[in-house]
N, C-alpha and C positions, 0 to 999 in steps of 0.2 A: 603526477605522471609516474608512472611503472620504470625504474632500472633502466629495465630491457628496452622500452621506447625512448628515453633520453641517452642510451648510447645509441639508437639508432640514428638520431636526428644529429648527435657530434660526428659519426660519421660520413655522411652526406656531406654535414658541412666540410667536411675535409675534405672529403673527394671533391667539391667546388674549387677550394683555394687552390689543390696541389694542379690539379687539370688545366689552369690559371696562369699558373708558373708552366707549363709544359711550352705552352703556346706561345712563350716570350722568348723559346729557344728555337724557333724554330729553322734558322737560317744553318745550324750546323749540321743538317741532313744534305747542304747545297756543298758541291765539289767544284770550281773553275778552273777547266782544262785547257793553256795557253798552247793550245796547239791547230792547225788548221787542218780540217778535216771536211770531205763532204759530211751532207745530215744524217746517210744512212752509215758511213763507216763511223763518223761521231754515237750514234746508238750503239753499232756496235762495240766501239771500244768502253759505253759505259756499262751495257750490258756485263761485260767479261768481267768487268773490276770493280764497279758499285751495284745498282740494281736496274737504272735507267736513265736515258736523258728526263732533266727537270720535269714535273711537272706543277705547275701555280692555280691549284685549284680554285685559290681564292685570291681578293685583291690584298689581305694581307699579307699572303704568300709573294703578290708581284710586288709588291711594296718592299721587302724584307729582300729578296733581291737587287730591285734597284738599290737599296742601301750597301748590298755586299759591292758591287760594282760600282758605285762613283768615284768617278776620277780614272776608270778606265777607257781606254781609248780602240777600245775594240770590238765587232759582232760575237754576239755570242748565239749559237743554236740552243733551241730550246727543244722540248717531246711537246708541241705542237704541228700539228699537219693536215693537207686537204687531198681528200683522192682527186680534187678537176678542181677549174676557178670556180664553178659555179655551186662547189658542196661548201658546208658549213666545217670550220674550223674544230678539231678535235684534239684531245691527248692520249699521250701514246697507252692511255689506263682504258681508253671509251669514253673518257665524260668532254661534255661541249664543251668548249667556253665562254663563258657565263658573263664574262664583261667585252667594255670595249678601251683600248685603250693605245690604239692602232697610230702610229706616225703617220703614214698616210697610205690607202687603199692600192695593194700591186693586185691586179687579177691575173699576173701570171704565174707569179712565187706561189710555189704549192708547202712551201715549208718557211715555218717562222724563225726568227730570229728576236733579240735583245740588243737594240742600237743604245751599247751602253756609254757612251760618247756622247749623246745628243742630251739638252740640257731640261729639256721641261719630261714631265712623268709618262708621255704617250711616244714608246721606243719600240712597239712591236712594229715587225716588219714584218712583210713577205716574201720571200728569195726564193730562186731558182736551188733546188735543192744538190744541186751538183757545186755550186760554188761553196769554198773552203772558207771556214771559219773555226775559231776558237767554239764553244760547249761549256754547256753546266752540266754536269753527272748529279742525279740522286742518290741517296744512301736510303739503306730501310724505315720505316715513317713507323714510331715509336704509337702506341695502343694509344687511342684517347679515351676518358671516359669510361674509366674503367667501374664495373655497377657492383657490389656486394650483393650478391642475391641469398647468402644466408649465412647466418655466424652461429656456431654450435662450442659445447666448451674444448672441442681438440679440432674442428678443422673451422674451416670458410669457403666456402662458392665463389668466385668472380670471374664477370662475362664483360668483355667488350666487342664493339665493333672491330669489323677488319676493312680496312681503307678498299677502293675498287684497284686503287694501287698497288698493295698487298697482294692481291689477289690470284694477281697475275704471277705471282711467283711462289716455287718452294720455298718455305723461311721456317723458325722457330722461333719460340718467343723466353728468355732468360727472366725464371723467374727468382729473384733474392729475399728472401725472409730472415727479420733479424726481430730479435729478442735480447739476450744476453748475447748470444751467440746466431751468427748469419749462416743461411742451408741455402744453395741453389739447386736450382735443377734446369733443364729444358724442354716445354710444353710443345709438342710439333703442333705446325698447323695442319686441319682438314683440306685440303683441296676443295675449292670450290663453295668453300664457308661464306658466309657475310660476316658471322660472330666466331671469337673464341672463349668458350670454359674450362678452366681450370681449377681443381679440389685440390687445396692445401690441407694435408691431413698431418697428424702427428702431432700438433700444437698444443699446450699448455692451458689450461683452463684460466680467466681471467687476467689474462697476460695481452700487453699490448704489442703491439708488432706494426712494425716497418716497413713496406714490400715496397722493391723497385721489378719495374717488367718493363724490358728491351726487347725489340725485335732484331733479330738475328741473320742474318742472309752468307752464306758460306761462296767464295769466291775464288778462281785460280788464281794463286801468285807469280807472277811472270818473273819474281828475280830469284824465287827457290825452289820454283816448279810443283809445288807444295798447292795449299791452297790458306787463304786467310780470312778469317770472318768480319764481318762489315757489321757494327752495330749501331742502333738506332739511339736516339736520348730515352733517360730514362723517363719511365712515368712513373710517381711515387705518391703511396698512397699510405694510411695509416688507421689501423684495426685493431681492435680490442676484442678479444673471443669473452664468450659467457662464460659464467661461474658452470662449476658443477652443478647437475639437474635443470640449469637455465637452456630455452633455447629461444632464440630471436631469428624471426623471419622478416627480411626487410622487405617481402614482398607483401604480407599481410599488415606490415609496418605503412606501408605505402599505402594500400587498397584503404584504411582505417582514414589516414589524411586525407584524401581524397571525397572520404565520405562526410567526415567532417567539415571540410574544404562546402559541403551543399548546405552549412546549418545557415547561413545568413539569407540564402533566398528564401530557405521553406520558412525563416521567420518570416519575412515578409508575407508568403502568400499566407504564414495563419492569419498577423495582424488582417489582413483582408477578410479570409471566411468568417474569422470571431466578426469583426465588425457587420458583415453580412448577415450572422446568427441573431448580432441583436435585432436586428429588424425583421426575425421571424422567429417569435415567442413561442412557437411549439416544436423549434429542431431541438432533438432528441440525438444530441452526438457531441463528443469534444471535439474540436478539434484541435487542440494540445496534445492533448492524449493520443491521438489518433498518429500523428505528426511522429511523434518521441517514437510511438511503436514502428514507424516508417522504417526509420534511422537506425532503431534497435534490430530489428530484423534481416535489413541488408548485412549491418556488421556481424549478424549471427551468420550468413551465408556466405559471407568473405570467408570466414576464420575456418567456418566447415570446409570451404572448396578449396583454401590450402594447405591444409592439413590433411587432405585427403590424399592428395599429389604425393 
């Protein structure tokens, strides 16, 4: 194996582990606001000073909550809501919700709550969205998954998703690169994006490096009239740029595994034709040969089509 393909494959692997760790922090994006408020002056107040009331995309996410709340003895609003009893439950981002996990069924309550007081794991409710309760505020949701799309001997490519979360708002994303020495800077986001890219230029040829990248969300300060930025966990990852005259594309990197990723069935359908072949003494064809050149050809139009880009 080439260099340039087994740094490719150390890195993936690292972007697995570190993206691993991301996901076991996730409870410090959660804020618990012991104050009583309706649901829609609760939004508002997380609006102004984080980025939104909660939202629990996932059952890890509700789970990670009820763990921040046990042992409290009181409702809390969530960014769950319904326009009428008879529409489907939503978050304040647009996505359904995808589990169930309901105390038990109010068809009046057009807004949810977290009865974190009740002892078994099924504490959503339904309330009248005018009665006052305590709230969980969201902070900014930290990049996951962040992809190296190409490492050259002075810069790097990297693209991640942007949450529908995200989306919703103006932010930026801090990016820290270290080596001997750490450079930041801040990547805006696009309006309206699903993904963000960012070209790390200026780097050192065969030098390994460190990047952490936060999302960033600017907010008014109510005690200095100022304003104060909210930031999200980090997500950290770790890169080795190419030697001089080297360049590594992890996307022809990929296309290549992938192609490879096909050698075990086309053996099989050879063992089949060969065995086929013996039973008819005048086919005039390899099929080995034939096979290899399959394989070879696609990877010759990989490598052309990106290198072309």
């Amino acid at each position: 194996m080439f260099a340039c393909e087994t740094q490719i494959l150390q890195q993936l692997a690292v972007l697995v582990v570190c993206h691993g760790l991301t996901v076991g922090q996730i409870m410090s994006r959660y804020s618990l606001v012991q104050r009583a408020l309706p649901w829609s002056q609760a939004r508002e107040f997380c609006q102004r000073h984080y980025v939104d009331l909660a939202v629990l995309s996932t059952e890890e996410q509700y789970f990670s909550l009820l763990n921040a709340t046990a042992g409290q003895k009181v409702s809390f609003w969530l960014g769950l809501q319904r326009q009428s009893a008879y529409s489907g439950w939503k978050w304040v981002d647009g996505e359904e919700l995808k589990y169930d996990h309901w105390y038990r069924v109010n068809y009046e309550g057009c807004c949810a709550s977290l009865e974190a007081m009740l002892e078994k794991d099924e504490k959503l409710l339904g309330r009248h969205c005018d009665e006052t309760n305590s709230f969980v505020c969201q902070g900014p949701v930290s990049p996951q998954e962040v992809r190296v799309d190409s490492v050259g001997p002075d810069h790097m490519i990297l693209t991640w998703d942007v949450s529908a979360f995200m989306q919703m708002i103006p932010h930026s994303y801090n990016v820290t690169t270290c080596s001997t020495v750490c450079n930041s800077f801040l990547h805006p986001y696009t309006n309206g994006s699903t993904s963000s890219t960012v070209n790390i230029s200026n780097l050192t040829s065969g030098t390994e490096y460190f990047i952490d990248i936060a999302a960033v969300v600017v907010r008014p300060d109510s005690v200095t009239r100022g304003s104060v930025s909210r930031q999200s966990n980090l997500t950290a990852l770790q890169v080795r740029t190419a030697f001089s005259g080297e360049r590594c594309n992890v996307r022809i990197m990929l296309k290549l595994l992938m192609l490879l990723s096909l050698a075990p069935p086309l053996w099989v359908l050879y063992r089949m034709l060969k065995r086929d072949a013996t039973k008819v003494p005048d086919a005039e064809f390899s099929t080995e040969e034939t096979i290899v050149e399959l394989i070879l050809d696609k990877i010759r139009e990989s490598v052309e089509e990106e290198s072309d880009k």
